[in-house]
C-alpha positions as CSV (number, residue, x, y, z in Angstrom):
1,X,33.6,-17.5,-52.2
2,X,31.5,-19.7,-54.2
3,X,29.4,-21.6,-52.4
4,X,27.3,-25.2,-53.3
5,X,24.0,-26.1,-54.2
6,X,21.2,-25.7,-51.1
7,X,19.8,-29.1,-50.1
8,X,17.4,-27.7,-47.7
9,X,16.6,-24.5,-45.7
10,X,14.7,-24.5,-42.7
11,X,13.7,-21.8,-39.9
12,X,12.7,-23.1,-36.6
13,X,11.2,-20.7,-34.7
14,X,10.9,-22.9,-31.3
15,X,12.9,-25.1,-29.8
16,X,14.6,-27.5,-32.6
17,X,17.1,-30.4,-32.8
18,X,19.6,-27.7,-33.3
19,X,19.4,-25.3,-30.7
20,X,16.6,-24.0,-27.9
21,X,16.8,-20.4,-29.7
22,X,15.1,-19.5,-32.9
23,X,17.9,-20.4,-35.6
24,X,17.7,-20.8,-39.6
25,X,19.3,-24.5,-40.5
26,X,21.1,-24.6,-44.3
27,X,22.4,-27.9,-45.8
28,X,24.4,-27.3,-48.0
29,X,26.9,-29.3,-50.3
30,X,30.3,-28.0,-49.3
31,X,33.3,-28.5,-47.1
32,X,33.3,-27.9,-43.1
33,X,35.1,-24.3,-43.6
34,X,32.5,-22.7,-46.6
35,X,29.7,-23.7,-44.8
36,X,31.0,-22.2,-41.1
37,X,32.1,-18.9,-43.0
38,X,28.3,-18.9,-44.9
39,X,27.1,-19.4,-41.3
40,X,29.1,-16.3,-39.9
41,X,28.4,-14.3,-43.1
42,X,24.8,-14.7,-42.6
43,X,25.0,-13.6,-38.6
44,X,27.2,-10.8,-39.4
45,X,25.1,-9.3,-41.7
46,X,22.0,-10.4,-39.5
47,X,23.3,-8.2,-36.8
48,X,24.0,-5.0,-39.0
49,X,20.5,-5.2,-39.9
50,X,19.5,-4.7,-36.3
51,X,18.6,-8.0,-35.4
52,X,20.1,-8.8,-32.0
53,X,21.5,-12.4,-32.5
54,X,24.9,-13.6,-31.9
55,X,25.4,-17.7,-32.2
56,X,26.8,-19.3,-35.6
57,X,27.8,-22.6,-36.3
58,X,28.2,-25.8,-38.7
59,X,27.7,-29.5,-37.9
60,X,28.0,-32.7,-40.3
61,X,25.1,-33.5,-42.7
62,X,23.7,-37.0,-43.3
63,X,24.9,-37.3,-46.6
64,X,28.4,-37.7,-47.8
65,X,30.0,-33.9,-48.3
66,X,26.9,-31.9,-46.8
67,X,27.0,-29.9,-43.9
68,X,24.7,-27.9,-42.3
69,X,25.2,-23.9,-41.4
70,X,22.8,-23.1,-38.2
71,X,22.6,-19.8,-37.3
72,X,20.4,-17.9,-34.7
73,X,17.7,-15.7,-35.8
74,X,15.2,-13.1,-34.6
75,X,13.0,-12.5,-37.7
76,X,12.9,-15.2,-40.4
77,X,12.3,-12.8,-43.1
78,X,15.9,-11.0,-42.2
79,X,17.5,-14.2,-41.4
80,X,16.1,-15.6,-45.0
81,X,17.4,-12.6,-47.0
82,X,20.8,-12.5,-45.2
83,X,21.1,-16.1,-46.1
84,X,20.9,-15.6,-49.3
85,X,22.8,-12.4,-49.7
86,X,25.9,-14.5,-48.0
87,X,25.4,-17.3,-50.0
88,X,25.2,-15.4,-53.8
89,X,28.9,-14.0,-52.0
90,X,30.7,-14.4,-49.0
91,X,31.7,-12.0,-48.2
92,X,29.4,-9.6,-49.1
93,X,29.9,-6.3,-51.2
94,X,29.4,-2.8,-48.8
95,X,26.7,-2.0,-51.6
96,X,25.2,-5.3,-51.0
97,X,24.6,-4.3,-47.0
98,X,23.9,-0.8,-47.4
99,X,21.0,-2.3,-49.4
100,X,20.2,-4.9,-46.8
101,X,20.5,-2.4,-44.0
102,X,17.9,-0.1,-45.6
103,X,15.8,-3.0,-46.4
104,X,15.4,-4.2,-42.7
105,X,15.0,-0.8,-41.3
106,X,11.2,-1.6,-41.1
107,X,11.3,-5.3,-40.3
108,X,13.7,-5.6,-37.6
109,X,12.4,-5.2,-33.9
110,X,12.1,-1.7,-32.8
111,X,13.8,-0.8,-29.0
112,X,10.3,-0.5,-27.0
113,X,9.0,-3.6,-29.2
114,X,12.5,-5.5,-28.1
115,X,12.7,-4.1,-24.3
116,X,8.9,-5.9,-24.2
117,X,9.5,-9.2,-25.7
118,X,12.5,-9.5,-23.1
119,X,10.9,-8.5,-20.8
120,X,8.5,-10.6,-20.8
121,X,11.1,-13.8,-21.6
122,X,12.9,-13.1,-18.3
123,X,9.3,-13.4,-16.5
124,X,9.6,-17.0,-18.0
125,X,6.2,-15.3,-20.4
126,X,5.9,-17.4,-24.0
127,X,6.3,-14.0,-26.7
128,X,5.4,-14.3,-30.6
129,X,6.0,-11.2,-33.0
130,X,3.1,-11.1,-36.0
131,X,3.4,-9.7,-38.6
132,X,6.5,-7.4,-39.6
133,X,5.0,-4.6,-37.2
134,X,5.0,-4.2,-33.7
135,X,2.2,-6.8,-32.5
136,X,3.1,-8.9,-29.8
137,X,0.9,-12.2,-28.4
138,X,2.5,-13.0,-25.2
139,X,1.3,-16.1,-22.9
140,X,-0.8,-19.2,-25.0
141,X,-5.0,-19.9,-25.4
142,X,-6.8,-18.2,-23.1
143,X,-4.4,-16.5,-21.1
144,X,-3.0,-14.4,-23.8
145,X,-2.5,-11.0,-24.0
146,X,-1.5,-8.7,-26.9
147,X,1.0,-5.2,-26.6
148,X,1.7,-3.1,-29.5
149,X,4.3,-0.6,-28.3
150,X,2.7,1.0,-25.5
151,X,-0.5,-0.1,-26.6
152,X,-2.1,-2.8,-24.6
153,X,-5.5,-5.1,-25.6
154,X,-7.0,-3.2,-23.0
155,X,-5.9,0.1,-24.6
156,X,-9.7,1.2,-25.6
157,X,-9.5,2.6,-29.3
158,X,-11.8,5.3,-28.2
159,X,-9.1,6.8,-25.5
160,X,-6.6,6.5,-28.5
161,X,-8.6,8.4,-30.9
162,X,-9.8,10.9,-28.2
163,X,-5.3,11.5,-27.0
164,X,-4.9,12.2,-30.7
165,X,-7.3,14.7,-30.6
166,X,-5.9,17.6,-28.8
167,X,-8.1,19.6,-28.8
168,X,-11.1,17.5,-27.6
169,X,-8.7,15.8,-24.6
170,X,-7.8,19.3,-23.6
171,X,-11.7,19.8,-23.5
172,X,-11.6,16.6,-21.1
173,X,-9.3,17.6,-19.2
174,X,-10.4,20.7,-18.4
175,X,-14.0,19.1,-17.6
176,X,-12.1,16.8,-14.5
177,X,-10.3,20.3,-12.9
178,X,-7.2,19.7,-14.9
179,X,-5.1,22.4,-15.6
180,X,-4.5,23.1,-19.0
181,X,-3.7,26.0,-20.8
182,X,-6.3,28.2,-22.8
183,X,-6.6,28.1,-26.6
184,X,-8.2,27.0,-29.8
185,X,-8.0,26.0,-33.4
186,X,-7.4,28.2,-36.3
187,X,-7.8,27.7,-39.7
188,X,-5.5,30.3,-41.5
189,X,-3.2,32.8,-40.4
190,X,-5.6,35.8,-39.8
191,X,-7.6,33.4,-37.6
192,X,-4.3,32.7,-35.8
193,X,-3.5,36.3,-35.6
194,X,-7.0,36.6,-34.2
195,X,-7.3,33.7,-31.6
196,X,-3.8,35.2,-30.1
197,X,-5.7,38.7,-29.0
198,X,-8.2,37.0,-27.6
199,X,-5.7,35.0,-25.2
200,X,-3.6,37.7,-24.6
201,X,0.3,37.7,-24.2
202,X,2.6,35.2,-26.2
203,X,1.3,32.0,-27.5
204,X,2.3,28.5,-28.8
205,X,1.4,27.7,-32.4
206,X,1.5,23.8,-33.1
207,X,-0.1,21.4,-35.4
208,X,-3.3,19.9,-34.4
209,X,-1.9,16.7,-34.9
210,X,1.7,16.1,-35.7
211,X,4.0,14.6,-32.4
212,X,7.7,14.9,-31.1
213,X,7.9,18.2,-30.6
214,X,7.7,19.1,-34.2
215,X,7.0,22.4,-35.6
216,X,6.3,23.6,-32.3
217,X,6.6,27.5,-31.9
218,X,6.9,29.2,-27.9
219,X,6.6,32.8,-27.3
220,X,5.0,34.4,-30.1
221,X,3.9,37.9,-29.6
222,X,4.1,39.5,-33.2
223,X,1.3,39.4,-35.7
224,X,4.1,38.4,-38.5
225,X,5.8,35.8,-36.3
226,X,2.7,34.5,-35.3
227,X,1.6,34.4,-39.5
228,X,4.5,32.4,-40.2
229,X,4.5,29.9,-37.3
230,X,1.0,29.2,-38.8
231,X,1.9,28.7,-42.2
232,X,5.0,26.4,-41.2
233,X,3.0,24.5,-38.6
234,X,0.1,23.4,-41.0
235,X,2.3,21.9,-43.3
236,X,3.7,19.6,-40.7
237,X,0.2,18.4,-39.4
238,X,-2.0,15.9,-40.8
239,X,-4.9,18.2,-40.8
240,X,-5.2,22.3,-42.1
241,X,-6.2,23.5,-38.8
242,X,-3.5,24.7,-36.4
243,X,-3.6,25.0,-32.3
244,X,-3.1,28.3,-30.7
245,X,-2.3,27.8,-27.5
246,X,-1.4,30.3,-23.8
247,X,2.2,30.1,-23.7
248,X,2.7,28.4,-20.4
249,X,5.9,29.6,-18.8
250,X,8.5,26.8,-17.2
251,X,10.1,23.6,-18.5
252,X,8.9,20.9,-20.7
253,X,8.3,17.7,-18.9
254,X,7.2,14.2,-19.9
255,X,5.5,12.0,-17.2
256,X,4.9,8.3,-17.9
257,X,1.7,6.4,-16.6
258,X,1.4,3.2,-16.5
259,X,-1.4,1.2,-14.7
260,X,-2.9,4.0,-12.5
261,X,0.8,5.3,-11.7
262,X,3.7,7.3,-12.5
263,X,6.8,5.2,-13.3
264,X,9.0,7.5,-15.1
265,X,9.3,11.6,-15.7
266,X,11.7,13.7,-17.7
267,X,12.4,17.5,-18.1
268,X,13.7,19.1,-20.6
269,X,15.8,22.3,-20.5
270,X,16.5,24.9,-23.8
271,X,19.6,23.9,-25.9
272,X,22.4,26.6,-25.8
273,X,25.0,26.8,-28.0
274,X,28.0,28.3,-26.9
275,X,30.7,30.3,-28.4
276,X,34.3,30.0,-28.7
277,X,35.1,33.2,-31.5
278,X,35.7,30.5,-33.6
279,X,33.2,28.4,-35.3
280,X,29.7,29.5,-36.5
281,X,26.8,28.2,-35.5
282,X,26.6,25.8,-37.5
283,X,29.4,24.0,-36.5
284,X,28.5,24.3,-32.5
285,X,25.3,22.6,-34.0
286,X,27.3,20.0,-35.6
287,X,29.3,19.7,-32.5
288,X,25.8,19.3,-30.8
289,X,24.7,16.5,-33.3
290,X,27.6,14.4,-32.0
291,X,25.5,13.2,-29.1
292,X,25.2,9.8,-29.4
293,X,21.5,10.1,-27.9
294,X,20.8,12.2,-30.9
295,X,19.5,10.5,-33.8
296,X,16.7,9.6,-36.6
297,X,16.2,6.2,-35.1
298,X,13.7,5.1,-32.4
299,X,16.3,3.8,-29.9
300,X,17.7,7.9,-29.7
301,X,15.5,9.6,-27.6
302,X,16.6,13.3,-28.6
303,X,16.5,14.5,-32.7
304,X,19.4,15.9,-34.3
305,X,19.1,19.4,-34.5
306,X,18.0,21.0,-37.9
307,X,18.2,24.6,-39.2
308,X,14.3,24.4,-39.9
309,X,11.8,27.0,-39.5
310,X,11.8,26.7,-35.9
311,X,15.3,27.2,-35.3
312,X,15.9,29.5,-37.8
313,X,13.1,32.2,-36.3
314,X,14.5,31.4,-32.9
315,X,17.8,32.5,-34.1
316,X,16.5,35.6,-36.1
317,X,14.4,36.3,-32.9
318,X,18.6,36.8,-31.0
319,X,19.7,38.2,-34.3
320,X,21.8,35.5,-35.2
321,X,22.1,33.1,-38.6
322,X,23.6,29.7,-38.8
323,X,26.7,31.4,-40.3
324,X,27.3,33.4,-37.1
325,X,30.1,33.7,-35.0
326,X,29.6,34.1,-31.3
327,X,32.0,35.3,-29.0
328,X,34.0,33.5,-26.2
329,X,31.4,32.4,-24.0
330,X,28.5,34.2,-25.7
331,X,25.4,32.4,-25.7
332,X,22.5,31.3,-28.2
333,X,19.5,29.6,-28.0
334,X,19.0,26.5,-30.2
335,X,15.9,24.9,-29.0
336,X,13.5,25.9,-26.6
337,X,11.5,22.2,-26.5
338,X,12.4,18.6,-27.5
339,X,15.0,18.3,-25.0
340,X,13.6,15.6,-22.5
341,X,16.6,13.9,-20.8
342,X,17.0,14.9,-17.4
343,X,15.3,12.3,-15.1
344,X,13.3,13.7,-12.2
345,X,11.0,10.6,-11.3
346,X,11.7,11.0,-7.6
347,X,11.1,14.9,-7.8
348,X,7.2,14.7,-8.8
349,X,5.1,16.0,-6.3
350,X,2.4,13.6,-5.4
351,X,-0.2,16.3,-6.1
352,X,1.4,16.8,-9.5
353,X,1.5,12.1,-10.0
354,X,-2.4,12.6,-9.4
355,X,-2.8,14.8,-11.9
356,X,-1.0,12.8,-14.1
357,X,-2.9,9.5,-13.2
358,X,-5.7,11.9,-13.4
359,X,-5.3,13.3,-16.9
360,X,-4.6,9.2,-18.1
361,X,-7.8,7.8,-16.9
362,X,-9.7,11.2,-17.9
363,X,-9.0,10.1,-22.0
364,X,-9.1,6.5,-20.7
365,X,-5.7,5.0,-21.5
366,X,-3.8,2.4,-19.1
367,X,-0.3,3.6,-20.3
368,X,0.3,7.0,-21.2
369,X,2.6,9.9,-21.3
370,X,1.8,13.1,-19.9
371,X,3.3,16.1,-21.3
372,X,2.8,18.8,-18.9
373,X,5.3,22.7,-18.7
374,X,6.3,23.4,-14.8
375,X,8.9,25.7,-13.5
376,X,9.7,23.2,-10.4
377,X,8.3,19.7,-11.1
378,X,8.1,19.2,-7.4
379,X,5.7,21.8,-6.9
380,X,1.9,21.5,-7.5
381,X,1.0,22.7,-10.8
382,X,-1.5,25.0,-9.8
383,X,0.6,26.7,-7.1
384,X,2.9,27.8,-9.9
385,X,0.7,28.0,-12.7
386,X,1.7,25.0,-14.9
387,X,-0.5,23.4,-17.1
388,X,-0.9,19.4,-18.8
389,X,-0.3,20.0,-22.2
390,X,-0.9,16.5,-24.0
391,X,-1.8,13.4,-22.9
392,X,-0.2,10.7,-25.4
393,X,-1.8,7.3,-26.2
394,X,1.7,5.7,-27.4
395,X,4.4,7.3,-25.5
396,X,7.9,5.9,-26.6
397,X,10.0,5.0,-23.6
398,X,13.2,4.0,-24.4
399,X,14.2,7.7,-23.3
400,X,13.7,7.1,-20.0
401,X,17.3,5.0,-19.3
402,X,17.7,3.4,-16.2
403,X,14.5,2.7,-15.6
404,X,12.8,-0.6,-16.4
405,X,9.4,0.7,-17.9
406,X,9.0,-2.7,-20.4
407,X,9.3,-4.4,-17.6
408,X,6.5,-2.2,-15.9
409,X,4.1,-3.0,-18.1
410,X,4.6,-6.4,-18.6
411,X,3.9,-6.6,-15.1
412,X,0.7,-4.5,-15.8
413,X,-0.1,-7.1,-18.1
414,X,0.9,-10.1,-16.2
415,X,0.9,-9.5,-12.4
416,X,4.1,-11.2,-10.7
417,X,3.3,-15.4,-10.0
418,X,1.0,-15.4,-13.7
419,X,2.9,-16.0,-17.2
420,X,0.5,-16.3,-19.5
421,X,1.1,-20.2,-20.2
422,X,-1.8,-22.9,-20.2
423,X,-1.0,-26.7,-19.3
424,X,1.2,-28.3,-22.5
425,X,0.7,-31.9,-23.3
426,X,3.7,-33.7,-25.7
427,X,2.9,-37.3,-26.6
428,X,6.2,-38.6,-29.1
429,X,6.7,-42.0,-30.5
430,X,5.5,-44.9,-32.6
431,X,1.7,-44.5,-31.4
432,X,1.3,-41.0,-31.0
433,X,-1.4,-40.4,-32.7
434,X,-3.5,-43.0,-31.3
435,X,-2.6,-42.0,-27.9
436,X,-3.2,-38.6,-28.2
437,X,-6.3,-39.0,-30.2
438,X,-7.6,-41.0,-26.6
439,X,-6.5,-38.0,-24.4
440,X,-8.0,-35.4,-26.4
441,X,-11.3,-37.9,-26.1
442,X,-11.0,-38.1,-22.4
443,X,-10.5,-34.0,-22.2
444,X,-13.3,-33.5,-24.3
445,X,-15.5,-35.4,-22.5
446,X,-14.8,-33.1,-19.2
447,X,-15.5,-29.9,-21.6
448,X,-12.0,-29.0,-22.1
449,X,-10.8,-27.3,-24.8
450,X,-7.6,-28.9,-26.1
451,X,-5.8,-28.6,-29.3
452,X,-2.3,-27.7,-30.9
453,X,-3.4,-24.0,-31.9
454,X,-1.6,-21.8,-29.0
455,X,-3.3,-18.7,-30.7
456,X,-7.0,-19.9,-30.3
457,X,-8.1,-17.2,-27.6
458,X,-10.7,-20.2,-25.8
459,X,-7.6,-22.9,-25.6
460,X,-7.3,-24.2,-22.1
461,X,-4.7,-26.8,-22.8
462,X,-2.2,-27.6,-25.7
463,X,-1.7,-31.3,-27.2
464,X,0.8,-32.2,-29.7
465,X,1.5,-35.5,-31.1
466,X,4.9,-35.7,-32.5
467,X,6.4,-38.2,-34.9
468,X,10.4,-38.0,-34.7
469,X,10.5,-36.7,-38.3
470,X,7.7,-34.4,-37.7
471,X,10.2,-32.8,-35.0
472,X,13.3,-32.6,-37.3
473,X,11.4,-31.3,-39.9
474,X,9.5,-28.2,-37.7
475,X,10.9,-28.3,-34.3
476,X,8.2,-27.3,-31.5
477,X,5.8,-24.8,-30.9
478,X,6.5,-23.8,-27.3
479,X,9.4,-23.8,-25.6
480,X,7.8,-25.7,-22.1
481,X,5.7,-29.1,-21.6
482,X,3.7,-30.1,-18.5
483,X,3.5,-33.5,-19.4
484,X,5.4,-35.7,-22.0
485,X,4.4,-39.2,-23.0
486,X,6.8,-41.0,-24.9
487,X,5.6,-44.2,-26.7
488,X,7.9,-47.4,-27.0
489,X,10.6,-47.4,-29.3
490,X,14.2,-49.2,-29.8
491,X,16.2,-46.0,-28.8
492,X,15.8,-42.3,-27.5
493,X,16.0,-40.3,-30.3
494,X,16.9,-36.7,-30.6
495,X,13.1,-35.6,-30.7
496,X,12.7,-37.5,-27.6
497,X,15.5,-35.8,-26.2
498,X,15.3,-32.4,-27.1
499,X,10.9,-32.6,-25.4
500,X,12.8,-34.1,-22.5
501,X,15.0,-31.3,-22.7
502,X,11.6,-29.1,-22.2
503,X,9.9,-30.4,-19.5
504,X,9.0,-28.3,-17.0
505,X,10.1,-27.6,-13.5
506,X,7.7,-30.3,-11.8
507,X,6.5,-31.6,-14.8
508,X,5.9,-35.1,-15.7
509,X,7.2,-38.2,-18.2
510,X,5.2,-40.7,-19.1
511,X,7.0,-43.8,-20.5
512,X,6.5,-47.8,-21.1
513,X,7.8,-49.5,-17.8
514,X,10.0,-52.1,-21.1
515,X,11.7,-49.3,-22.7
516,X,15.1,-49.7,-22.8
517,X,16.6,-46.0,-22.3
518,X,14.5,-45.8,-18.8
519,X,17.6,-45.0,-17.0
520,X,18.3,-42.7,-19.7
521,X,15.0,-40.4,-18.9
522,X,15.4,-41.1,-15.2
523,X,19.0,-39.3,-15.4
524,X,17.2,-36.3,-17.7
525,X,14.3,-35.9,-15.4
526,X,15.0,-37.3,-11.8
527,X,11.7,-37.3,-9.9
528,X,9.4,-36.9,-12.4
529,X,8.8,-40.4,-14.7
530,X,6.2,-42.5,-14.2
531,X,5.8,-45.9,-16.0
532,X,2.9,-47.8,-17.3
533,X,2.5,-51.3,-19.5
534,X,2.9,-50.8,-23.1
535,X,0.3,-53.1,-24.2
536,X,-2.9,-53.2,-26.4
537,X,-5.2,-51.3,-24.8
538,X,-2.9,-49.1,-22.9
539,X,-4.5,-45.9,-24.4
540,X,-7.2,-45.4,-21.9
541,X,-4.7,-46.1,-19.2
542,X,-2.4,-43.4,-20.5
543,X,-5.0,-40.9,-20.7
544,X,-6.0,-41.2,-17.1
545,X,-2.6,-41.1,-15.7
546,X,-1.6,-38.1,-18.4
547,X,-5.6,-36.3,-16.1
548,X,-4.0,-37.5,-12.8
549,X,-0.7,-35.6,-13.5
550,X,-3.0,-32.5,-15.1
551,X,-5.3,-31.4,-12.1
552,X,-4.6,-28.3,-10.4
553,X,-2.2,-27.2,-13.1
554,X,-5.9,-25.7,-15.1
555,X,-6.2,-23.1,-13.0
């Protein structure tokens, strides 16, 4: 389909004159049907990028055969790119979205960057992504507060660097009672072979700083094995030394702490493959890959299985290959770890939830996630010899379904009855500017901070001055007003209406006692206009009524 020249293309990342949701606005010089199938093009191809949007449409332009395609967005830089991709051909080629697929795979919203920003929106909490990474400003001015995955701004960077530092947290830990199993560093397989005499009985070889589960070897007892694990586990780490560890005996478990609490846990159990006298092992592997909660991406909690070095020498340790064939109902072991999926939150033993909370505030982090091995999670640790392994500074959480973790820490953030939002002060019309310029006077003069930058971390209160073109041109800022004042003017525009539109629950509208659409805003917001004379002069007046309305929402 070929498509007309673009007249304009906009991105409104607030409210607009278009919709209340973030949406990307084309005119474009073409007939009603091209620019409604640009419009779907661009959301379709939106959506198989990740981005979770779902509204298209087209309404008339101003001019004589233009019409405008509006389609919702969640990154501008996708929605900008798909745009143009739909508009070069509609449809687009496969090749064409493989490309755009791949593209987006590092801009578009990752699931515990998502699960937080909607979080937070159904807590009525103002969110803003930065950047293309995972950096989210939730709540305006001086009530803000920032999340990065799992990170919050109270997330000390010293507690970070200290969780990714095994060795020294285990050192911690260790210093507050924890238990956690014996070991050390070793910086070449002889070393390796050596620290695993001194400990005694099988070990665990893993890198010192690699995470997932990777390259993690259980139940070495053999100077070769032990060699090998070594060799393969420093070339997965970040660093040559490698962590010989006391194999602990029991399941893998991961505990979530959030805010002095546990709010989630998960155990793992081995993977088994079993046999039909069939298929190899490889196939039953492929079988296994089938699970849809097995995956590369972020939003699986469990990797595929691979044939690497671990689960190779776990199958040469049975005497199998990937080419065997196991008998009716014969067994082999896959995986021993990187299985979490069974939920046992209500199984943890309170002693064992100390511990956890424990082991968090030991390293110093406000959300973390314990990994810890225990035969029965429901008994204390050190009445069955289990051990805290790790304690995480970024724990993913989108494993633990079903329960509402984002929404835990969002509440750790924000404690129910806050969201984050300062007092917002709209004045549209005519005379904005001069009536705004008075208010921001009369604020000043009290030692308030007032001005249209949400982001400016001393802001006590917002004030925008909007010209109607101003509005069609940008849309707004924030998606809530306290206070509107609208200025005299023959009719009530759509600016006019769509800051009506965003007045708060108990929140105010200012307008000239003369104006001839007062019925009009009485309808829109019954209960909440007042009037005053538009008049030379009126400024000061207006100021003091816009203070009036204003005290004892700067709390």
């Amino acid at each position: 389909m070929s498509l007309a020249q673009v007249l304009s293309l906009r991105c409104f990342p607030g409210p607009s004159v278009w919709a209340r949701e973030p949406v990307l606005a084309a005119t474009v010089s073409c007939g009603e049907e091209e620019a409604g199938a640009l419009a779907r093009e661009t959301l379709r191809l939106q959506v198989a990028c990740g981005a979770q949007v779902s509204r298209a449409w087209c309404a008339a332009g101003n001019e004589p055969g233009t019409h405008v395609a509006v389609v919702e967005m969640e990154d501008e830089e996708v929605a900008r790119r798909c745009f143009s991709a739909a508009l070069e051909s509609c449809p687009v080629s496969a090749e064409t979205l493989q490309q755009l697929c791949e593209w987006a795979d590092d801009i578009v919203l990752g699931p515990n960057t998502r699960a937080l920003a909607a979080a937070a929106r159904r807590r009525s909490i103002p969110v803003r992504r930065m950047g293309r990474g995972s950096l989210l400003i939730l709540g305006h001015g001086i009530r803000q507060r920032r999340l990065w995955g799992a990170r919050s701004d109270r997330t000390s960077a010293i507690a970070e660097m200290i969780g990714w530092d095994k060795p020294l947290a285990k050192e911690l830990l260790r210093a507050a009672g924890i238990p956690v199993p014996d070991g050390r560093l070793a910086l070449d397989a002889a070393d390796a072979v050596q620290a695993a005499l001194e400990l005694g009985g099988p070990v665990v070889i893993k890198p010192e700083s690699a995470n997932h589960g990777r390259s993690v070897y259980l139940n070495l007892t053999e100077p070769a094995g032990i060699e090998a694990a070594f060799l393969a586990a420093q070339g997965e780490g970040e660093t040559a030394a490698v962590l010989v560890e006391r194999c602990v005996q029991g399941a893998e478990h991961r505990v979530l702490v959030v805010g002095g609490r546990v709010v989630a846990a998960l155990r793992g159990d081995p993977l088994y493959a079993a046999g039909d006298g069939l298929r190899s092992l490889s196939e039953l592997v492929d079988e296994i890959n089938l699970d849809p909660a097995r995956g590369a991406g972020p939003e699986c909690p469990l990797y595929p299985v691979e044939f690497d070095e671990v689960t190779s020498a776990t199958l040469r340790r049975q005497g199998f290959t990937p080419e065997t064939i196991l008998a009716a109902g014969e067994l082999a072991l896959i995986q021993r770890n990187g299985n979490l999926r069974l939920d046992v939150t209500g199984d943890v033993h309170p002693a064992n939830a100390a511990l956890c909370v424990l082991a968090a505030e030991t390293v110093g982090l406000d959300i973390a996630g314990i990994d810890l091995v225990a035969g029965d999670i429901a008994v204390p640790l050190p009445n069955q010899a289990g051990a805290i392994l790790e304690v995480n500074p970024m724990p993913g959480f989108a494993m633990h379904a079903g329960i509402p973790v984002a929404d835990l820490i969002v509440r750790e953030v924000y404690p129910e009855g806050t969201d984050g939002r300062i007092p917002i002060v709209a004045v549209h019309g005519s005379s904005a500017a001069t009536i705004a310029k008075e208010i921001h006077t009369s604020l000043q003069h009290r030692g308030v901070l007032a001005s249209a930058l949400l982001l400016h971390p001393r802001l006590e209160l917002a004030l925008f001055e909007f010209s109607e073109q101003a509005i069609f041109d940008r849309g707004l800022e924030f998606d809530r007003c306290d206070v509107l004042v609208l200025t005299d003017s023959p009719s009530l525009q759509p600016g006019a209406r769509l800051l009506l539109a965003c007045v708060a629950a108990g929140g105010s509208v200012l307008m000239p006692h003369s104006a001839p659409w007062r019925e009009d805003v009485e309808t829109l917001c019954p209960g909440g206009v007042r009037t005053y004379q538009a008049a030379p002069g009126c400024e000061a007046t207006v100021a003091r009524m816009v203070d009036q309305e204003l005290s004892g929402r700067r709390r």
